[in-house]
C-alpha positions in Angstrom: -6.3 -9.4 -20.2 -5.5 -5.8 -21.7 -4.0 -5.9 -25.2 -1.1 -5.7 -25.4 -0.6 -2.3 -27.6 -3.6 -1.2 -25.2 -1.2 -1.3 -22.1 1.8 -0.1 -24.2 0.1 3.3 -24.8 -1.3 3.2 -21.4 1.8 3.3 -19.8 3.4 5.5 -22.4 0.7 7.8 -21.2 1.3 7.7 -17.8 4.8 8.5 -17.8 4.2 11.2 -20.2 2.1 13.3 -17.8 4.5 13.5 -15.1 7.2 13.8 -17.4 5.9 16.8 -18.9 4.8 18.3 -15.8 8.2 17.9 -14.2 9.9 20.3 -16.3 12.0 17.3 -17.6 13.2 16.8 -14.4 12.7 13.3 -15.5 14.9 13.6 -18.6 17.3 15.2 -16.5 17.6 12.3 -14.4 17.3 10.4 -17.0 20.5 11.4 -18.7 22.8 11.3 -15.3 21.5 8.0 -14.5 20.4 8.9 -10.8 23.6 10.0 -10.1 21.9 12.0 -7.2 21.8 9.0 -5.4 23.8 6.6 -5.7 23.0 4.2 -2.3 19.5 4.0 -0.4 19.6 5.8 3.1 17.1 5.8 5.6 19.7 9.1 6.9 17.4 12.0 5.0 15.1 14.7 5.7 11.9 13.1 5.5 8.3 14.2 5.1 7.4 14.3 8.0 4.4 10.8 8.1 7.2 8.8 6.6 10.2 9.9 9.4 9.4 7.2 11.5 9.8 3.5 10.6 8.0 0.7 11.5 9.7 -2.4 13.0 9.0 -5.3 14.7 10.1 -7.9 17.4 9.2 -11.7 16.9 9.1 -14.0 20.3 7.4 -16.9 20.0 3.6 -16.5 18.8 3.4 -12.6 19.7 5.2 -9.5 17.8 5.6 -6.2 19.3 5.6 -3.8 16.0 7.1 -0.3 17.1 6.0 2.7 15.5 2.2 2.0 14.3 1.3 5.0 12.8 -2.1 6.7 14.0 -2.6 10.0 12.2 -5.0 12.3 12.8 -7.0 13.9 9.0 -9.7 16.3 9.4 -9.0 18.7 6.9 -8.0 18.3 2.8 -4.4 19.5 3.9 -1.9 17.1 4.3 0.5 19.0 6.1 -2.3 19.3 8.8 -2.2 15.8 9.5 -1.7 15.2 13.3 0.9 13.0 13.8 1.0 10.0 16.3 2.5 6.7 17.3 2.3 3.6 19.4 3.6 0.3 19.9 1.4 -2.8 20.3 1.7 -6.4 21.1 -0.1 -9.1 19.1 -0.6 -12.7 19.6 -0.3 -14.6 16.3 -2.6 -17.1 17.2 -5.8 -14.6 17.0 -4.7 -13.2 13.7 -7.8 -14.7 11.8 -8.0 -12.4 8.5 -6.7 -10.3 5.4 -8.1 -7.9 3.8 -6.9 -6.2 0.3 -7.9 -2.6 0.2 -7.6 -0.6 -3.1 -7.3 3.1 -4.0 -7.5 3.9 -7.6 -5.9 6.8 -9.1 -8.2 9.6 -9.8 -6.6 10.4 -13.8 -5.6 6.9 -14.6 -7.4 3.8 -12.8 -5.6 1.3 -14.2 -3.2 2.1 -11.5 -3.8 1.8 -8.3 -2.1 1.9 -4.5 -2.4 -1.5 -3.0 -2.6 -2.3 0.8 -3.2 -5.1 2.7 -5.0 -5.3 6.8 -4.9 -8.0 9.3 -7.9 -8.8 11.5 -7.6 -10.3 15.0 -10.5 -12.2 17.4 -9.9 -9.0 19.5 -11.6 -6.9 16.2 -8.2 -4.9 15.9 -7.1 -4.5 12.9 -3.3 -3.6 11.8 -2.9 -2.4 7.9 0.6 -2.0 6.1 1.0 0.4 3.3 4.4 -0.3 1.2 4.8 3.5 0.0 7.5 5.9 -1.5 9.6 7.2 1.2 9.9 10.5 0.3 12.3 13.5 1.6 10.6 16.8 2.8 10.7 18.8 -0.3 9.9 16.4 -2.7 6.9 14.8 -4.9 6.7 11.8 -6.5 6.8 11.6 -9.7 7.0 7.9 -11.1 9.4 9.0 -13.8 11.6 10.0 -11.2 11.2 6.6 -9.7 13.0 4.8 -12.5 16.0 6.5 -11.8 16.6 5.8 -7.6 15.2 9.2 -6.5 13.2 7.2 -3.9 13.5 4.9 -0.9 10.7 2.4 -0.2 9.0 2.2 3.0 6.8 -0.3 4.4 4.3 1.9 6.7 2.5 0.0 9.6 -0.8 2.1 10.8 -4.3 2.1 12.1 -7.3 1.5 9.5 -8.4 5.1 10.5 -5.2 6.6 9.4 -4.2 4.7 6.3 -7.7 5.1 5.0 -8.6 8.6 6.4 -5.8 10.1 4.0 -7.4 9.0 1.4 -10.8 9.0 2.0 -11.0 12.4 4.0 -8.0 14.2 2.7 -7.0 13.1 -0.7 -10.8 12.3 -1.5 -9.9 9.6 -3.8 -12.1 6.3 -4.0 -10.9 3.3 -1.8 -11.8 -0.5 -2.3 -11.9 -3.0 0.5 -11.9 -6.5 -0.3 -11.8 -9.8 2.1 -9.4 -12.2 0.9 -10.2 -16.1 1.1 -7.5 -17.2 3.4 -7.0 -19.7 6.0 -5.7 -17.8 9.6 -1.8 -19.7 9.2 -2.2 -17.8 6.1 -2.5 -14.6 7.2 -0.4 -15.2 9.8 2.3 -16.1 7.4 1.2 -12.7 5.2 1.8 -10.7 8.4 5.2 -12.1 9.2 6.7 -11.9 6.2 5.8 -8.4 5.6 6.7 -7.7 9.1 10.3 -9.3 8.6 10.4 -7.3 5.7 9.8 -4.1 7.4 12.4 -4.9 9.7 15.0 -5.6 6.5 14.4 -2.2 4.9 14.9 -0.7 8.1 18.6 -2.2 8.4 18.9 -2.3 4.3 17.3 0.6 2.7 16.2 -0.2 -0.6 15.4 2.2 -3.7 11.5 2.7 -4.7 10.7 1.0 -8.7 7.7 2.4 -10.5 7.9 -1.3 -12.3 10.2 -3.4 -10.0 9.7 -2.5 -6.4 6.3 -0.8 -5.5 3.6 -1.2 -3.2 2.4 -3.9 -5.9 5.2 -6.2 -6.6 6.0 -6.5 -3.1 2.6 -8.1 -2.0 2.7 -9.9 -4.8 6.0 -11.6 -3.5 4.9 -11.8 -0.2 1.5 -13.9 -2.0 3.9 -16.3 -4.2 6.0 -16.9 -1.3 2.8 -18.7 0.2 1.6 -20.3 -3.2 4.5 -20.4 -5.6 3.8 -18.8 -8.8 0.3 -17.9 -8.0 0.3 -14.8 -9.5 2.5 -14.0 -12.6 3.8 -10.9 -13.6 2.1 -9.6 -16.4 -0.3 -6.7 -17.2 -2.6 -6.9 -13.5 0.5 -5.9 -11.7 2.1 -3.5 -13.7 -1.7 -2.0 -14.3 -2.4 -2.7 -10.2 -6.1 -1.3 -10.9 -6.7 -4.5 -11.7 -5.7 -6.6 -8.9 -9.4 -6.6 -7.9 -10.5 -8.3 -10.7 -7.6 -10.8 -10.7 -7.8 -11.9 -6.9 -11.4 -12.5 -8.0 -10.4 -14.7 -11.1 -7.5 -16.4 -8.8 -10.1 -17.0 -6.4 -9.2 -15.2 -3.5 -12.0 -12.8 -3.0 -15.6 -14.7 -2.8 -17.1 -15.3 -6.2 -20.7 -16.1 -4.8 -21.6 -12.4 -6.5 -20.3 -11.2 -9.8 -17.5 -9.3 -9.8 -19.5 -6.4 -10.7 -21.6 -6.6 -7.5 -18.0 -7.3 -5.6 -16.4 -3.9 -6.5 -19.4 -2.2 -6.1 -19.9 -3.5 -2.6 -15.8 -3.1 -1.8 -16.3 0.7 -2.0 -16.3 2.0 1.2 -15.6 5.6 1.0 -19.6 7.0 2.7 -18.5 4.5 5.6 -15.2 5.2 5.9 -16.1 9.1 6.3 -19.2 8.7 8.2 -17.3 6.8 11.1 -13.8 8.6 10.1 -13.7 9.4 14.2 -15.6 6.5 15.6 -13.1 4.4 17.6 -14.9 1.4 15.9 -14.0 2.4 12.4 -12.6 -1.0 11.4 -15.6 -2.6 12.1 -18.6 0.1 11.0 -16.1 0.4 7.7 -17.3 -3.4 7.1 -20.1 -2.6 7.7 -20.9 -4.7 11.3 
């Protein structure tokens, strides 16, 4: 558990940064109260990996998701990214696994983006990233994020394109996890963020730095399997350590210490040796 002043200034030093570098862009929005947008919209101008949304069409045991994103990174520019999409068919029944994969942030580890992949007996894998949807000119910037400058997104994509971006293009560390779960489980993971893809794409709702992030909403999605499993405290406002509390919880194997765990998790030299092997889910695990 972080102390409690420890997390205080922690935090006070995150929102600082971006504050400051902002141009108090934040205090300006601060003072009007996101006045610049009043409702969510999924009507904007949108970067262009975040235009499309994922949806998805329940019948019986097998979903068709629409829009699977599948995003091409060879170079450190993301505006280079080639963009492409597909829709696929999936039988419930072979969903057999879920994985938590974990990026850190490079200045501030403590945070972290969260992300969650499903395995099938086929060895597919499907991964959904809840993300800030962001419009074409802008950056994020989590002050900005307090005040309903944002829409949130749930993105639906290939292990090679969610994890390419980061470990390929944004160079940043990445942490993959297998979570101790029976297959009605996942299954049950998978709908639930599925249907929930399918709300925010008939309901936009605003991005929350605090309140409604890539965090908090797997964290939902967990207690609406295992009520009141995980409680919000200091792990999900400080999402870095999600690792270490799926470990203490249980959920990740805890045959190894957690030390040996993380270490293990990182999969970055994999994920880049086989970044275009068409077996990348499998090599990045190391099969």
């Amino acid at each position: 558990m972080i102390p409690p002043l420890t997390f205080s200034l922690r935090l006070l030093l995150l929102l600082l940064g971006p504050f400051a570098r902002s141009r108090w862009t934040g205090l300006a929005l601060a003072l009007c109260c996101g006045c610049s947008a009043l409702v969510p919209s999924n009507d904007r101008d949108w970067a262009p990996e975040l235009a499309q949304l994922a949806t998805a069409d329940f019948n019986g045991d097998f979903v068709t998701i629409h829009n699977i994103r599948n995003a091409e990174h060879t170079t450190h520019d993301e505006s280079q990214m080639k963009l492409r999409y597909y829709d696929q068919t999936y039988d419930l029944r072979r969903l057999q696994s879920i994985d938590l994969i974990v990026v850190p942030f490079a200045e501030f580890p403590d945070l972290a983006h969260v992300m969650t992949s499903y395995g099938f007996a086929d060895g597919k894998y499907v991964a959904i990233s809840v993300e800030v949807r962001r419009e074409s000119d802008e950056v994020f910037n989590p002050i900005n994020a307090f005040f309903n400058q944002y829409e949130l997104q749930y993105v639906v994509g290939d292990e090679r394109d969610l994890i390419n971006l980061r470990t390929t293009t944004r160079l940043v560390d990445v942490y993959l996890y297998h979570i101790q779960a029976a297959p009605e489980q996942a299954r049950a993971m998978f709908t639930a963020m599925l249907k929930r893809a399918n709300t925010l794409a008939a309901e936009p709702e605003f991005y929350n730095t605090v309140t409604n992030n890539c965090t908090t909403n797997v964290v939902r999605h967990v207690n609406e399997l295992k009520p009141n499993l995980i409680r919000f405290g200091t792990e999900v406002l400080l999402p870095g350590h999600s690792p270490r509390l799926a470990y203490d919880l249980g959920l990740i194997d805890k045959s190894k210490s957690f030390e040996e765990t993380e270490a293990a998790a990182r999969i970055n030299e994999l994920a880049y040796k086989h970044r275009n092997d068409p077996d990348f889910s499998r090599k990045i695990r190391g099969k």
